[in-house]
N, C-alpha and C positions, 0 to 999 in steps of 0.2 A: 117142432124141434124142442128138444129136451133140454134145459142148460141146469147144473149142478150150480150150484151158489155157496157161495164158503166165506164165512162172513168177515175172515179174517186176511183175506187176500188181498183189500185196499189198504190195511194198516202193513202188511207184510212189502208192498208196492212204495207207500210213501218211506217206509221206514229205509226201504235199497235205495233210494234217490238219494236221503238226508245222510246218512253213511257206508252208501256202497255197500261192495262187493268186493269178495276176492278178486274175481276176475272183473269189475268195473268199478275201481271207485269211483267214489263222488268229487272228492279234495280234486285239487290239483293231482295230478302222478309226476312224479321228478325220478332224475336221476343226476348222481353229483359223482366226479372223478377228478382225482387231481393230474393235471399233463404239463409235467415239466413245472415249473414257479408259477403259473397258475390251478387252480381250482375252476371246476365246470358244474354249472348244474343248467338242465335243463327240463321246462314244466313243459304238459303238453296243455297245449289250450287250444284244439281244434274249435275253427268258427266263430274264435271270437273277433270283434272288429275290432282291430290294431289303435281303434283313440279310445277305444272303452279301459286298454292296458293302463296300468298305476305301480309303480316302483318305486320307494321310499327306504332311502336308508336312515336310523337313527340309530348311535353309536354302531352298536354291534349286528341288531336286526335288522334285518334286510325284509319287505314286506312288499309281498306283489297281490296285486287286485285284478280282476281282469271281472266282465260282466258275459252275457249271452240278451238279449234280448226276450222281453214274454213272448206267448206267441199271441199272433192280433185275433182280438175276441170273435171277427167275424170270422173264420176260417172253421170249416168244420173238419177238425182232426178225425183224421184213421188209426195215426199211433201216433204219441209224443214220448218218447220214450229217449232225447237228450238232457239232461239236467239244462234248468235256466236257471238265470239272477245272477247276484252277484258271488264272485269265488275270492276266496282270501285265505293266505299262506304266506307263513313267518319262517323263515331260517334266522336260526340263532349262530354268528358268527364267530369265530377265536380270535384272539390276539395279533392271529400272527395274519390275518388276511387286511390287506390294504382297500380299508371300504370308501377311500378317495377316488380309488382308480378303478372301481366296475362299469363295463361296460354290457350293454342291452342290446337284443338281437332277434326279433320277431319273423321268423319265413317260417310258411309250409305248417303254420300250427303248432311252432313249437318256441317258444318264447326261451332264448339262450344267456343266462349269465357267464360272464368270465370274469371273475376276481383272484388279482396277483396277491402273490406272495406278497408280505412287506419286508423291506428291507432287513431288517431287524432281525427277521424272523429267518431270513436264507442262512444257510451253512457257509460258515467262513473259517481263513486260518487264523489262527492264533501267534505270533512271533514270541517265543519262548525269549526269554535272554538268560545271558550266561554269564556266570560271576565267574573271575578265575582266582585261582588259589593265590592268598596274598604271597608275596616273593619280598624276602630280607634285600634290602636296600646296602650294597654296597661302596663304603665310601671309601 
Protein backbone atom coordinates (compact mmCIF):
# COMPACT_ATOMS: atom_id res chain seq x y z
CA UNK A 1 0.00 0.00 0.00
CA UNK A 2 1.17 3.39 -0.96
CA UNK A 3 0.31 6.23 1.45
CA UNK A 4 1.34 9.99 0.45
CA UNK A 5 2.63 11.96 3.69
CA UNK A 6 2.15 15.67 3.84
CA UNK A 7 3.80 17.03 6.61
CA UNK A 8 1.54 19.61 7.17
CA UNK A 9 -1.64 17.80 7.64
CA UNK A 10 -1.24 17.31 11.67
CA UNK A 11 -0.52 21.09 12.12
CA UNK A 12 -3.59 21.86 9.68
CA UNK A 13 -5.77 18.99 12.10
CA UNK A 14 -4.70 20.64 15.37
CA UNK A 15 -4.95 24.04 14.26
CA UNK A 16 -9.29 23.09 13.02
CA UNK A 17 -9.68 21.64 16.62
CA UNK A 18 -8.17 24.93 18.39
CA UNK A 19 -10.21 27.32 16.15
CA UNK A 20 -12.51 25.51 14.04
CA UNK A 21 -14.22 25.76 11.15
CA UNK A 22 -16.77 27.34 9.17
CA UNK A 23 -18.79 24.56 9.01
CA UNK A 24 -17.58 23.12 12.79
CA UNK A 25 -16.41 25.37 15.22
CA UNK A 26 -14.54 24.64 18.13
CA UNK A 27 -16.10 27.70 20.63
CA UNK A 28 -19.30 27.07 21.87
CA UNK A 29 -22.01 27.82 18.68
CA UNK A 30 -24.85 30.04 20.19
CA UNK A 31 -27.74 31.65 19.01
CA UNK A 32 -29.40 34.80 20.74
CA UNK A 33 -33.07 36.22 19.87
CA UNK A 34 -35.04 38.55 21.70
CA UNK A 35 -39.00 37.11 22.23
CA UNK A 36 -41.20 39.48 23.80
CA UNK A 37 -39.16 41.16 27.31
CA UNK A 38 -36.94 38.49 27.28
CA UNK A 39 -33.61 37.84 25.39
CA UNK A 40 -32.62 33.91 24.44
CA UNK A 41 -29.47 32.58 23.69
CA UNK A 42 -28.77 29.26 23.28
CA UNK A 43 -25.00 27.30 23.29
CA UNK A 44 -24.87 23.88 21.80
CA UNK A 45 -22.99 21.66 24.10
CA UNK A 46 -23.63 18.22 22.75
CA UNK A 47 -22.36 15.34 25.32
CA UNK A 48 -21.47 17.21 27.88
CA UNK A 49 -22.30 15.91 31.46
CA UNK A 50 -24.73 18.42 32.96
CA UNK A 51 -22.48 18.81 36.60
CA UNK A 52 -19.39 19.55 34.32
CA UNK A 53 -21.85 22.85 33.27
CA UNK A 54 -20.50 26.38 35.18
CA UNK A 55 -22.50 29.66 34.89
CA UNK A 56 -21.34 32.86 36.49
CA UNK A 57 -22.71 36.16 36.20
CA UNK A 58 -20.51 39.23 37.26
CA UNK A 59 -21.91 42.55 36.77
CA UNK A 60 -22.62 42.58 33.19
CA UNK A 61 -20.82 39.22 31.79
CA UNK A 62 -22.32 36.29 31.93
CA UNK A 63 -19.62 33.23 31.50
CA UNK A 64 -20.48 29.62 30.81
CA UNK A 65 -17.90 26.71 31.09
CA UNK A 66 -18.91 23.35 30.32
CA UNK A 67 -16.07 20.41 30.00
CA UNK A 68 -16.07 16.93 27.75
CA UNK A 69 -13.98 14.44 29.22
CA UNK A 70 -10.22 13.01 27.73
CA UNK A 71 -10.54 10.09 26.31
CA UNK A 72 -9.20 7.00 28.59
CA UNK A 73 -5.62 6.25 27.51
CA UNK A 74 -6.29 2.54 27.26
CA UNK A 75 -8.89 2.61 24.38
CA UNK A 76 -7.47 2.33 21.11
CA UNK A 77 -9.01 4.97 18.87
CA UNK A 78 -10.25 4.53 15.10
CA UNK A 79 -11.19 8.42 15.00
CA UNK A 80 -11.46 11.01 17.66
CA UNK A 81 -12.49 13.59 15.83
CA UNK A 82 -14.94 15.61 18.89
CA UNK A 83 -13.19 18.34 20.45
CA UNK A 84 -12.26 17.59 24.47
CA UNK A 85 -11.54 19.71 27.63
CA UNK A 86 -12.64 22.36 28.90
CA UNK A 87 -14.95 25.08 26.65
CA UNK A 88 -15.51 28.71 27.99
CA UNK A 89 -17.63 31.66 26.58
CA UNK A 90 -18.22 35.25 27.78
CA UNK A 91 -21.35 37.35 26.54
CA UNK A 92 -20.96 40.63 27.41
CA UNK A 93 -24.31 42.07 28.60
CA UNK A 94 -26.28 45.72 28.27
CA UNK A 95 -27.87 47.70 30.64
CA UNK A 96 -31.02 47.13 29.95
CA UNK A 97 -30.94 42.97 30.58
CA UNK A 98 -31.95 41.99 34.22
CA UNK A 99 -28.74 39.71 35.21
CA UNK A 100 -30.67 39.02 38.80
CA UNK A 101 -33.41 37.16 37.08
CA UNK A 102 -31.44 34.55 34.28
CA UNK A 103 -32.59 31.42 34.35
CA UNK A 104 -30.60 28.13 32.96
CA UNK A 105 -31.83 25.21 31.01
CA UNK A 106 -29.92 22.13 29.90
CA UNK A 107 -32.01 19.21 27.66
CA UNK A 108 -30.98 17.54 24.53
CA UNK A 109 -27.54 19.30 24.25
CA UNK A 110 -28.30 22.49 24.26
CA UNK A 111 -27.67 24.57 27.31
CA UNK A 112 -30.70 27.58 27.25
CA UNK A 113 -30.34 31.05 28.83
CA UNK A 114 -33.52 33.37 29.30
CA UNK A 115 -32.67 36.89 30.59
CA UNK A 116 -35.61 39.55 31.00
CA UNK A 117 -35.73 42.77 30.09
CA UNK A 118 -35.14 45.05 33.28
CA UNK A 119 -37.69 47.15 34.32
CA UNK A 120 -36.12 50.31 33.51
CA UNK A 121 -35.40 49.33 30.30
CA UNK A 122 -39.16 48.27 28.93
CA UNK A 123 -41.14 51.10 26.99
CA UNK A 124 -43.36 53.05 29.10
CA UNK A 125 -45.87 56.18 29.02
CA UNK A 126 -44.92 59.27 29.88
CA UNK A 127 -48.02 61.65 31.57
CA UNK A 128 -47.49 64.83 29.68
CA UNK A 129 -49.11 67.70 32.03
CA UNK A 130 -50.74 70.61 30.96
CA UNK A 131 -50.53 74.24 32.15
CA UNK A 132 -53.61 76.20 31.22
CA UNK A 133 -53.61 79.78 30.15
CA UNK A 134 -53.49 81.96 33.17
CA UNK A 135 -57.34 83.72 33.39
CA UNK A 136 -57.77 87.53 34.91
CA UNK A 137 -59.39 86.98 38.23
CA UNK A 138 -62.59 88.63 38.47
CA UNK A 139 -63.66 90.46 41.48
Amino acid sequence: MLMRTDPFRELDRVTQQVFGTAARPAAMPMDAWRDGDEFIVEFDLPGMDPDSLDLDVERNVVTVRASRAEIDADRSMIAAERPRGVFSRQLFLGESLDTDQIRADYRDGVLRLAIPVAERAKPRKIEISRHREPQAINA
